[in-house]
N, C-alpha and C positions, 0 to 999 in steps of 0.2 A: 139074531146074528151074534156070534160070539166075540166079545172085546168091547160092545158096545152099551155102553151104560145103559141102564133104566132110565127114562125120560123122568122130566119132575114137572109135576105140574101145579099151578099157583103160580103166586106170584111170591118174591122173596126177600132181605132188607138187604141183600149183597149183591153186587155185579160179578157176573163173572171175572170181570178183570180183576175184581177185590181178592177173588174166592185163589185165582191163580198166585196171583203175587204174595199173597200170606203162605200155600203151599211151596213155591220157593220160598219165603224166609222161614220158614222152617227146615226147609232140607237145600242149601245154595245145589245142589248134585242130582239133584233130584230127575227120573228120565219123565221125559213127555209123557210116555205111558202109565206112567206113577203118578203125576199132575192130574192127567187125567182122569182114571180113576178114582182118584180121591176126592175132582169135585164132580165128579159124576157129569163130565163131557166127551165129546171127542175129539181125539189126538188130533184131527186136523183143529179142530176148535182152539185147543192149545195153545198151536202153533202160532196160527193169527195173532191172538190175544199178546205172545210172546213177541212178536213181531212188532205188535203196537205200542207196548212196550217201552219195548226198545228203540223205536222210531221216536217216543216224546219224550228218552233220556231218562227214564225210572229204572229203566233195567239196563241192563251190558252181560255179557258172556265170556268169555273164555276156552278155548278147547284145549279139552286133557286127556290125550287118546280118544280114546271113543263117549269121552265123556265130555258133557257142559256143563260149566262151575257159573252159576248167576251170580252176579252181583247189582242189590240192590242200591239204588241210592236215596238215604232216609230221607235229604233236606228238601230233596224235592218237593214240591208245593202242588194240594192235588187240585184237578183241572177244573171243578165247578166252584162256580163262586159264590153259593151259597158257604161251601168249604175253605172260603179265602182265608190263607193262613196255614191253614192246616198242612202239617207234610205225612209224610209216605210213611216214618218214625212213628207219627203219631197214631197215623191206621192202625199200624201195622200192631203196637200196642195195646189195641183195642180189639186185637183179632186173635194173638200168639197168646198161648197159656200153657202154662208148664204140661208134660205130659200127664206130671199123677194127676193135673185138675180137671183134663179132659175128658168129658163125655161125649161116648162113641155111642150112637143111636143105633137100634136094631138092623142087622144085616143079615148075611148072607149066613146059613148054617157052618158052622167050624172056625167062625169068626170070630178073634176074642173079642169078648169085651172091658173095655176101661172101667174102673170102679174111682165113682168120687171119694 
């Protein structure tokens, strides 16, 4: 079916919810469809994830025209307590990398690729 990612199978060291909220902090503009694809879910999948989100006050939106501006919020403190402490800044940190440093894993033919 077309629009709908490649399944992944394993197991991973990210939640989706992680995998989401680093994709908005890198683009606040970013469409659902463009979330998605990049972590390899689907839009409905998104949505939810955005919804939860925003339901425990990590996220807020904005509408600008046909567009959503996220805004994250760093200080927030994330929900497991092994994690106590730690805030959303701090992930987020640990996840965001300039673009020249980013390596982009094998895709799809005519896809660029990032060089370290």
């Amino acid at each position: 079916m077309d629009g709908v990612p490649e399944p992944h199978t394993g197991w991973t060291f990210l939640t989706n919810h992680a995998r989401v909220l680093a994709a908005i902090a890198d683009n606040h503009s970013a469409r659902i469809r463009d979330i998605a694809a990049h972590c390899r879910l689907t839009e409905r999948a998104v949505q939810k994830i955005i919804s939860d989100l925003e339901r425990d006050g990590y996220l807020s939106h904005t509408r600008e025209g046909r567009t959503n501006t996220y805004r994250i919020d760093p200080g927030k403190v994330l929900r497991h307590p092994a994690e106590a402490g730690l805030t959303v800044a701090s992930l987020l940190s640990l996840l965001l990398q300039d673009e020249a440093d980013r390596v982009v894993p094998p895709g799809p033919p005519g896809r660029p690729q990032a060089t370290a």
